[in-house]
N, C-alpha and C positions, 0 to 999 in steps of 0.2 A: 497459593493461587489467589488472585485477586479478580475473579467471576460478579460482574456487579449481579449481583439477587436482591427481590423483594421478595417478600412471603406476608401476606396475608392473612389475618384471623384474630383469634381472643381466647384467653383463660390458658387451661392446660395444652390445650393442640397447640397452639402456636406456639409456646412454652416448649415443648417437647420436639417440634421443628428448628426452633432457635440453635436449641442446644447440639442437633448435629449439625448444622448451617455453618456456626461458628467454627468448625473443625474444618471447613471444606474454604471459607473465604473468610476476607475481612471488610469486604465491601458488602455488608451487606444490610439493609434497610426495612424494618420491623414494619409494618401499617398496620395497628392495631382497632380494632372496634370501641366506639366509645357513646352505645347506650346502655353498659350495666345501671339499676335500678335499686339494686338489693346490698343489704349490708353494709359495711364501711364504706363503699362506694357510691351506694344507694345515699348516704346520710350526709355524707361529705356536700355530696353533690348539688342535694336540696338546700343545706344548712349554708354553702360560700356560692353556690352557683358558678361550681368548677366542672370540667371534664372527672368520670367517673375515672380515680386513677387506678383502679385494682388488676386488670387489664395488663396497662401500661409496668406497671411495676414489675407485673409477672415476665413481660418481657425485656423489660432491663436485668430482671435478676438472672433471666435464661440467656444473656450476652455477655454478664461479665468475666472477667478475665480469669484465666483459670490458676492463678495465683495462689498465694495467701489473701494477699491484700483484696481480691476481687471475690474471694469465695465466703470472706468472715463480711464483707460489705452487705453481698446477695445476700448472707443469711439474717444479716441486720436487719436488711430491706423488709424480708418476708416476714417477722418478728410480730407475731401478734399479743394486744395485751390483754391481760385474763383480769379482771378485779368486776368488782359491784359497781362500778362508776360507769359515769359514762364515753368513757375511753376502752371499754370492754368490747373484746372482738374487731378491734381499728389497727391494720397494719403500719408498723412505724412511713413505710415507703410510701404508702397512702397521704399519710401526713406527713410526712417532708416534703412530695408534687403539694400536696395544698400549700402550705407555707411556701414554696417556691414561685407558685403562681401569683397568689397573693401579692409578692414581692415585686413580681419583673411582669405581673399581665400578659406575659405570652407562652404560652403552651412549650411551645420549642424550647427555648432560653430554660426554662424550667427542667426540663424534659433530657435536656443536653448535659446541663449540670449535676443530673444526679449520673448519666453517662460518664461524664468526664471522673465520678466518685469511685464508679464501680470500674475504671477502664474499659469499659464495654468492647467488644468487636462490633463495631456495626452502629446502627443507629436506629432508633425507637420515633416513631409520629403519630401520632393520631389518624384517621379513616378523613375523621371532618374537625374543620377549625371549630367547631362548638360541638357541644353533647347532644346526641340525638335520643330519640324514641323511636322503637318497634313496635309499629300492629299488623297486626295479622285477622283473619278471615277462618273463621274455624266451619267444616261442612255442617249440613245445617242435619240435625238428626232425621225431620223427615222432609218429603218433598213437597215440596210447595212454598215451605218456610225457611225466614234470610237467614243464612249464615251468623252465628255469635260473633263479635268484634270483642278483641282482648287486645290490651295496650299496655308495655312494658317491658324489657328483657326478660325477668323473670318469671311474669305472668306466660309469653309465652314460650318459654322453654319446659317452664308447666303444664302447657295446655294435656286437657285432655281432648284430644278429638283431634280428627283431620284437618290440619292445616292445606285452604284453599291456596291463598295468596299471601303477600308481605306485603308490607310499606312503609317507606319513614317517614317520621315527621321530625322536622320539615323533606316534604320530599325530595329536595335538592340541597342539601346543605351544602356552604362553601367547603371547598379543598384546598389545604395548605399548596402552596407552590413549589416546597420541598417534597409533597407526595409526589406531585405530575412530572416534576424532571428525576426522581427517584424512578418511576415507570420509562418514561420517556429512554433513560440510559440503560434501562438493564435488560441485562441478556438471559435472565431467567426469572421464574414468577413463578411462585409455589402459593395454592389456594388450600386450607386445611391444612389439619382435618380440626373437630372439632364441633361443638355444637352448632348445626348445619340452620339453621333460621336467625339463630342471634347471635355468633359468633361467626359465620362462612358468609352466608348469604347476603349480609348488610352493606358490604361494600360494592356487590356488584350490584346497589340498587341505587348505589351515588351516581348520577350521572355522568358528573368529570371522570370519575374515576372508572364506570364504564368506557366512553369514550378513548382514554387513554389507553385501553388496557385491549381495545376492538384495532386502535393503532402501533400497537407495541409489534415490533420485529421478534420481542423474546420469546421463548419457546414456555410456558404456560400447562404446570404440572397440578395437577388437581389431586390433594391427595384425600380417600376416602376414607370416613370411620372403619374401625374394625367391623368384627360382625354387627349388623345392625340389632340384633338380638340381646347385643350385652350391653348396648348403646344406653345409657339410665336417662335421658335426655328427650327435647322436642320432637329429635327424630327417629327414634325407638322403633316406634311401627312401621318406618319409611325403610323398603329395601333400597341398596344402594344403587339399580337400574333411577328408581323412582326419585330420589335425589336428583340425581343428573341433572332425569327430564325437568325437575322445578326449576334446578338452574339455569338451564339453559332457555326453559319458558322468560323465566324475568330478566336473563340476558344472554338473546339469542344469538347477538352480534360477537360475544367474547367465544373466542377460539379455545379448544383444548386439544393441544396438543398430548400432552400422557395426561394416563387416567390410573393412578398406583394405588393398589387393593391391598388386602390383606389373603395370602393363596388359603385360608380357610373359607374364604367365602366365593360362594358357589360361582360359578364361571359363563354360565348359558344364558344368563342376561347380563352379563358384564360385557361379554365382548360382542354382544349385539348392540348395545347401546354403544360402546368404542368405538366401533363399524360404523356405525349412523352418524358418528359424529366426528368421525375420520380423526381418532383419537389414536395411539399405541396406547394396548393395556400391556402393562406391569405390574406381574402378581408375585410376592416376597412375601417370607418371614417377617411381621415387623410388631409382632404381638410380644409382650412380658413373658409371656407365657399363655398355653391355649385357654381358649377363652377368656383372657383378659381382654378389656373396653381400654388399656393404655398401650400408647407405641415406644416400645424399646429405644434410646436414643439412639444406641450403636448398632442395631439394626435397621434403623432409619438411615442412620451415616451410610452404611454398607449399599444401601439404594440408591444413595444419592451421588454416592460418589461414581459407581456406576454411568448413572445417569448423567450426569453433570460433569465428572474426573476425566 
């Protein structure tokens, strides 16, 4: 089946989206986040002043080919090195996008080539043509007093405390033109799951790519963390009614058409917030196992194919 899809997000969720995506199309188009801070990503980044590739990697390894050849690649990719040096904890795939950048100056070209390595299904982009920054607005402990201001992916998927608001900086970053005809063409759009302020949220605060996404004909699945309780993440404390509502405060014009749960999590504000927002909930199996905070691939397939087959 060749269903054009894009899927949106960063790290494991989208990693874990990919991998049943792959089974259901071949057309289909990764949009990845790209303000991680931390780590081989974090170091790269400041040290050449590239896009953080850790992200990107992860979902090139979650598209390649289900081969020999695409499965000893992926595993090469994800290859981290252990020593006293300063190469310690830097995934190989990290550094082969530096070195690829470095070379050809363009994200894509880069980006394409280590696709064309792994035989990818599909194809991997960045969110925004440059690396961005997350801040965020933490509630202010008593009243009367502003809000804390934390700035970073890391910092806030760390925070402790109520997350009011987001922002990037820059708050408009450009958008590739392989993202906007990527939306423009496709007939599905899956958001999540995922770390919901620095991995979910980031892109609907791009403008272009809001815009596009308020104009797309495609039908636009939001998929939700597991239980918010096993969530180790920013959004921990956030139920997933409350989720929603933040996204759809910062982008009130993008449509949700489904809104896919995990059926362990409780129902009587799920499908009041669906209702409100003239969503279809679909509630599935798609946990590891109960109480796990990961989604099964081939119970993510089994929804999606539903969904989408």
């Amino acid at each position: 089946m060749n269903t054009r899809i894009v899927a949106f997000g960063g790290g494991h969720g989208l990693a874990a989206m990919l991998s049943a995506l792959r089974d259901i199309s071949s057309e289909i188009t990764a949009v990845v986040t790209v303000a991680d801070n931390g780590g081989s990503s974090g170091q790269l980044r400041s040290e050449f002043g590239v896009m953080p590739p850790g992200d990107l990697r992860m979902a090139l390894s979650a598209l390649c080919s289900d081969d020999e050849w695409g499965s000893s690649w992926a595993q090469a990719l994800q290859h981290r090195f252990e020593s006293e040096g300063p190469l310690n904890g830097h995934a190989l795939g990290n550094l082969l996008l530096t070195a690829l950048w470095n070379l050809n100056n363009d994200p894509v070209v880069g980006l394409d080539k280590v696709g064309e390595l792994l035989r990818i299904v599909g194809r991997v982009l960045p969110m925004a043509a440059i690396p961005i920054e997350i801040e965020a607005t933490l509630k202010p402990l008593s009243s009367g007093q502003p809000g804390r201001v934390i700035r970073g992916q890391v910092e806030v998927a760390e925070a402790a405390g109520e997350v009011v608001s987001v922002r990037l900086i820059p708050d408009s970053p450009p958008v590739l033109s392989e993202v906007l005809e990527a939306i423009e063409n496709a007939e599905w759009i899956t958001i999540g799951p995922g770390s919901w302020y620095s991995s979910v949220l980031p892109h609907l605060l791009v403008p272009q790519i809001r815009t596009a996404l308020s104009n797309s004909s495609a039908k636009i699945v939001v998929f939700l963390n597991l239980d918010a309780r096993t969530v180790k993440d920013e959004a921990s404390a956030l139920s997933p009614e409350v989720q929603i509502e933040f996204l759809k405060t910062h982008a009130p014009e993008v449509k949700i058409d489904y809104l896919v749960a995990d059926n362990s999590i409780k129902t009587t504000g799920l499908e009041a917030i669906a209702q409100k927002y003239q969503a279809q909930l679909i509630l599935s199996d798609l946990a590891h196992h109960p109480g796990s905070d990961q989604h099964d691939r081939f119970k993510v397939l089994s929804t999606l194919k539903k969904l989408i087959g």
